[in-house]
N, C-alpha and C positions, 0 to 999 in steps of 0.2 A: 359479158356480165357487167351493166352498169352498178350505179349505186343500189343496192340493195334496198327493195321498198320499206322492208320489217328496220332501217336502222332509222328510217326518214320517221318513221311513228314511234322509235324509242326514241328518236333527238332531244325529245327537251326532258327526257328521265338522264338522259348519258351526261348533259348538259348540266343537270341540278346535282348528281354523284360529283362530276370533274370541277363544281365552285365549289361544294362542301370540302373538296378537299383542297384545294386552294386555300381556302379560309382557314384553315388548320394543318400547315405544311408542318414535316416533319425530320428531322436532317440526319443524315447516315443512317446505323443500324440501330437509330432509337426511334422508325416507325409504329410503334403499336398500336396507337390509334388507329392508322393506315393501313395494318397490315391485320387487324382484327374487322375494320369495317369491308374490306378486301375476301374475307372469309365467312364474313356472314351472309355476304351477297352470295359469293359462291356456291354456299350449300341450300339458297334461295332456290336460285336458279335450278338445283336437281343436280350438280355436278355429281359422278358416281364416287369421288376423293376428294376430303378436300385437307390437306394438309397444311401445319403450321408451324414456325423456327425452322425451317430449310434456310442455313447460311444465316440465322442468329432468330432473323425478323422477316424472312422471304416465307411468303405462302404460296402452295402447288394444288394447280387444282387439275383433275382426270376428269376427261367426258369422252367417253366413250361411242363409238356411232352405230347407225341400225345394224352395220352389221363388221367384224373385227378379221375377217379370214382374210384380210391383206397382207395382215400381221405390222402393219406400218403403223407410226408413231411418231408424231412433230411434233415441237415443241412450240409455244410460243410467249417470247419477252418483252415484259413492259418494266420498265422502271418505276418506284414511287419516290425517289428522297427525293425532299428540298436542300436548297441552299443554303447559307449563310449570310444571307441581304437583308438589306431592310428597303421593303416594298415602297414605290413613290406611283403606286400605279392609280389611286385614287378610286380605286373600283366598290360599290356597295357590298363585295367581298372578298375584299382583299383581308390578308395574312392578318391572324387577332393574334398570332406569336412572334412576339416584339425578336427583332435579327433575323427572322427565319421567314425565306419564301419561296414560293414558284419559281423562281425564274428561270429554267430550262425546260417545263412544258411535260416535264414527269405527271403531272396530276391528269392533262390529257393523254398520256401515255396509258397511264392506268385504268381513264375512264374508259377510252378505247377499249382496250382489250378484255374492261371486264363486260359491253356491251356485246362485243362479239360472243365471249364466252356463254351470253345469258341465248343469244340467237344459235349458240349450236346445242348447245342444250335442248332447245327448243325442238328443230329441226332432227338435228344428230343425221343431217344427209353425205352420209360420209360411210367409208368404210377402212375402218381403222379407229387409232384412239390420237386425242388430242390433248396437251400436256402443258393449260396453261400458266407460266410463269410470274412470280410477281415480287421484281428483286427489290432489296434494301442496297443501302449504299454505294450508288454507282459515284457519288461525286468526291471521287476522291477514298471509298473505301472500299472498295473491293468486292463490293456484296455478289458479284458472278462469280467470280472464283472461291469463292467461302460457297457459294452453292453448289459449286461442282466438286469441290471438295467433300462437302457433305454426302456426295455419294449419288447427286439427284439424277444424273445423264445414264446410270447404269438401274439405280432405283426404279426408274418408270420405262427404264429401256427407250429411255430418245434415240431417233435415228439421225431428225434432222432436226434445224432450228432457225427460226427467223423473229428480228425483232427492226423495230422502227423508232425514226425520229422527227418530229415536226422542226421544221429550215424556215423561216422569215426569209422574206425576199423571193422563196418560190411563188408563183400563184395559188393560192388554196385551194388544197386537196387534189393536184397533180403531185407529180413523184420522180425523185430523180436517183439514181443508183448506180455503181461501178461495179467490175468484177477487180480479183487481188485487191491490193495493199488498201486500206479507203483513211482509218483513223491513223492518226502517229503512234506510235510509243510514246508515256509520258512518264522523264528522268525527271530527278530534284538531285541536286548538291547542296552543298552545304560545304564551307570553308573556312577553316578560321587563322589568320595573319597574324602570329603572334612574335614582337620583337624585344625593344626595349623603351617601357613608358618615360615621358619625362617633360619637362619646360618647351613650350613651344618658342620660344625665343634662343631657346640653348637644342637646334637640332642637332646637329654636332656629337653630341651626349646621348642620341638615341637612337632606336634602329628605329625607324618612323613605317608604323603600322599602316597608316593611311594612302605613302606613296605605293608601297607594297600592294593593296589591295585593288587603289584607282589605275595603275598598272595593266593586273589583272582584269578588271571589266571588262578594258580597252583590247587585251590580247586575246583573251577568248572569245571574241570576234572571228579571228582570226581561224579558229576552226573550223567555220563556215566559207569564210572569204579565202582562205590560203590550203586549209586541208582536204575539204572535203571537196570530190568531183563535180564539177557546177551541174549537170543536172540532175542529182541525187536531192532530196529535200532533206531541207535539217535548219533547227532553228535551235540555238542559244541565246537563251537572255536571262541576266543576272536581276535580278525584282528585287534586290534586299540589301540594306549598307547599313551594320549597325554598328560602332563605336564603341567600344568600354567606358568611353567618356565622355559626357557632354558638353564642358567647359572648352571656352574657347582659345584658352591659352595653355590645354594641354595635348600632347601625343599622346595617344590612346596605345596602350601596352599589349590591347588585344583589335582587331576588327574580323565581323563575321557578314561574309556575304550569302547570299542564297536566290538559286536560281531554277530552273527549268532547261531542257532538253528534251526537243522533240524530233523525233525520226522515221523514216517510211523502213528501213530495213536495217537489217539484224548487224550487215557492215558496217551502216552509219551509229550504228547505236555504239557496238565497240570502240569508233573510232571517237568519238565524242568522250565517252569515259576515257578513256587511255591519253588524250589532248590535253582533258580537263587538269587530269591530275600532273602529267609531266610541264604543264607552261606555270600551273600555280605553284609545284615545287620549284623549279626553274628562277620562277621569278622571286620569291623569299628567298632559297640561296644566293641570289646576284644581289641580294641588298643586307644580308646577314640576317636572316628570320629564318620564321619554319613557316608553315603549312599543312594544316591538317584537314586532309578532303575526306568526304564521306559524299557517296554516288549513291543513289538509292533507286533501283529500276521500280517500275510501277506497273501500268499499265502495257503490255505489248501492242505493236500493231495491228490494227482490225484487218485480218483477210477474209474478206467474200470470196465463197468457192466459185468457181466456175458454172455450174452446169446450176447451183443453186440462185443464184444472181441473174442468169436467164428467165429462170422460171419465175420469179418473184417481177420480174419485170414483164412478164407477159401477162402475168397477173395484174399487173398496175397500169398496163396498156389497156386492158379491156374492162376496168373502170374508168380510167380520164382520158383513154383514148392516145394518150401518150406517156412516154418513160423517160426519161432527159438522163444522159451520162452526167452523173453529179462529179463536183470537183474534188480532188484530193484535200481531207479537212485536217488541217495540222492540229486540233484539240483531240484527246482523246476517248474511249469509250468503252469502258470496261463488259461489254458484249462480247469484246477479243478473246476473254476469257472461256468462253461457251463454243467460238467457232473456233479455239483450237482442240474441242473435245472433240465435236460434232462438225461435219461439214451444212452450211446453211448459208445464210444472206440477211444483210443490214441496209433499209432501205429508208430514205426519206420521204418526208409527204410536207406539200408546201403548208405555209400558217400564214400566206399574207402578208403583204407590209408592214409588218411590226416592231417593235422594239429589238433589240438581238438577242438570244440567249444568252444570262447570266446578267443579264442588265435589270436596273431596279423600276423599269417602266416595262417589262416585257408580258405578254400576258398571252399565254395560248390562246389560239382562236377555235372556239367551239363549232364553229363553219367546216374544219376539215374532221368532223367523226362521224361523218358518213363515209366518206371515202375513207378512211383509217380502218374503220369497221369493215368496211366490204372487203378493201385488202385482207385485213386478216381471215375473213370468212372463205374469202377465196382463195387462201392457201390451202385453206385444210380440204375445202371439196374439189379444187383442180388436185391436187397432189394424191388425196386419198379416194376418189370418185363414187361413188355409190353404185354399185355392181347394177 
């Protein structure tokens, strides 16, 4: 099954949906605009359901195929948030909301899947029902697990579920994918070094908040380099130094750091939190301060099943002819939340030499939704087949 003919004559409709929304990104679970243009398409197209507020601002939409006596049911996810950037992409439509953009290729995500959606609708060469997704807040808010919580995996009776992501640097519209662990777990801490403020010329007189916390940076290193087994992955890195005080001639009474932690397995992840908090106590006792950590878990790590990661890759071979073992992505991606309901599979599709994700030059490439499209099309008719 190459690229599908019917997406090559929607292309430039999937293509004018995926810059309208570009042009009008919208970040976390304050999609509406996105998640209202998202639902009027879909009861366009004829979808037999189309629901909306799953997980705040997530719409669900049912299509049904010619014929249902499989009793089988996929699901499948796309993301809409934007980001928090401010766009340098120079495009004739780029982002007209000043902080807020694309830039991790959700608005292609969305266009995708809602073109598939309109081609199964269309066809319905399927037998079984199809249960397309369409989440709010993956960056950073949660919006799969506020969906599964909402009850939606037992609601439509998903069995299984598969979602996708456009990769810069692959070749567009080829596809690369792993079985187990794929995304990290994504931790935050937060810390605060609290001693005794006072005269920076009279250290003597203070418990100095500053040694205390630069300390700290330099040893929770050490987690990775001293504790943790070298080839387990695991990443610490403190992003934040901020002072009670600005002036240069005082010791700040309070300092707060904040950082990230990222991990493939559920050992490293303890091990990180348990490090964190005994080297930052450790080291404010050894200089007469405290320490107050706050670990906050977030995201778990993305596992692709087995036998679903085969099939979604054989599906990706017989549009681009090939399926590349992708590499372990130390970012995360709150799909984790769906595949620990549901067993299913999390697959890449290339977007070309482009800017990287999250970057304020990056701009999906409208080149890979045909293949995006036929993937998805071709989960539902390999998986569900028409009797």
């Amino acid at each position: 099954m190459p690229v599908k003919n019917r997406f090559a004559e929607l292309h430039a409709d999937i293509t004018a949906w995926r810059r309208d929304l570009h042009e009008n990104p919208e970040i976390l679970f304050e999609t509406h605009r996105t998640s209202a243009t998202v639902a009027e398409k879909l009861r366009s197209f004829g979808c037999d359901e189309v629901v909306e507020g799953i997980g705040r601002t997530g719409v669900v939409g049912v299509i049904k195929g010619k014929e249902t006596g499989s009793g089988k049911v996929i699901g499948l996810r796309a993301d809409m948030d934007a980001l928090p950037i401010h766009e340098q992409t120079g495009l004739d439509y780029a982002s007209k909301t000043d902080g807020a953009m694309h830039a991790c290729g959700h608005d292609g995500h969305t266009a995708m899947l809602l073109g598939a959606a309109q081609y199964l609708a269309e066809t319905r060469n399927f037998d079984g029902t199809v249960v397309v997704i369409f989440q709010p807040a993956e960056e950073g808010g949660g919006g799969g697990r506020e969906m599964c919580e909402d009850g939606m995996m037992d609601r439509w009776g998903i069995q299984e579920v598969y979602g996708m992501h456009n990769w810069p640097g692959m070749p567009t519209g080829t596809f690369g994918i792993r079985a187990g662990s794929f995304f990290a777990a994504t931790d935050q801490f937060d810390i605060t070094f609290e001693g005794r403020g006072g005269h920076a010329a009279k250290p003597h007189e203070t418990v100095d908040t500053t040694v205390m916390s630069a300390q700290a940076v330099l040893a929770l290193q050490t987690i990775t380099a001293r504790n943790a087994d070298p080839v387990e992955q695991i990443v610490v890195s403190v992003t934040s130094f901020e002072t009670s005080s600005k002036a240069f001639n005082v010791i700040p009474q309070k300092v707060q750091i904040k950082g990230t932690v990222r991990t493939m397995s559920a050992e490293m992840r303890e091990l990180a939190e348990k490090r964190i908090k005994e080297i930052c106590n450790g080291i404010a006792g050894t200089f007469g301060g405290t320490a107050d950590v706050t670990y906050h878990r977030g995201y778990p790590v993305m596992v692709n099943h087995e036998a679903q990661t085969e099939f979604a890759a054989d599906v990706a071979r017989s549009i681009s002819g090939q399926c590349e073992e992708a590499p372990l992505v130390m970012g995360g991606e709150d799909f984790a939340f769906m595949l620990e309901e549901r067993p299913g599979a999390y697959i890449l599709v290339g977007n070309g030499e482009t800017a990287a994700v999250h970057h304020p030059e990056y701009n999906f490439n409208d080149e890979a939704i045909p293949a995006g499209c036929s993937w998805w099309a071709g989960i539902v008719e390999q998986r569900m087949p028409a009797a």
